[in-house]
C-alpha positions, 0 to 999 in steps of 0.5 A, spaced: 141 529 924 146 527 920 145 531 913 148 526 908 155 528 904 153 531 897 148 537 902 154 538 906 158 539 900 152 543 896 152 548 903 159 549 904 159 551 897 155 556 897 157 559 904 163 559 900 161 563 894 157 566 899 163 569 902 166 570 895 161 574 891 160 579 899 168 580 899 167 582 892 162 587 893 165 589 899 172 591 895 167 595 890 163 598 896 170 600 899 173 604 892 167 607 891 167 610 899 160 607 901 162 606 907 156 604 909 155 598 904 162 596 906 160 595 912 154 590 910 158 585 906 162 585 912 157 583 917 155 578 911 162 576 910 161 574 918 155 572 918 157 566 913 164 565 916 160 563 923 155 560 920 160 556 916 163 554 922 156 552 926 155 547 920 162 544 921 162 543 929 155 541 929 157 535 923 162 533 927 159 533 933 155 527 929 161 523 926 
């Protein structure tokens, strides 16, 4: 299905802030030496890049 353009957008939106805000916190996470903090913002990093990359195959996949 489809979704319609204002969700795609809502969504891409907020994976990217998302990925914004969990950067962030991996900086802070890195200077404070919390390594293993780090490392979670970096699996979400990750995680929301991939699932960004799903959501923009699969759309395409529909066009």
């Amino acid at each position: 299905m489809r979704l319609p353009n204002q969700v795609y957008v809502a969504l891409m939106g907020a994976i990217s802030l998302g990925v914004t805000e969990n950067e962030r916190l991996q900086g802070i996470a890195e200077r404070l030496g919390d390594v293993e903090a780090e490392q979670e913002y970096s699996r979400n990093v990750r995680l929301l890049q991939e699932g960004r990359q799903l959501l923009i195959e699969e759309q395409h996949k529909l066009t």
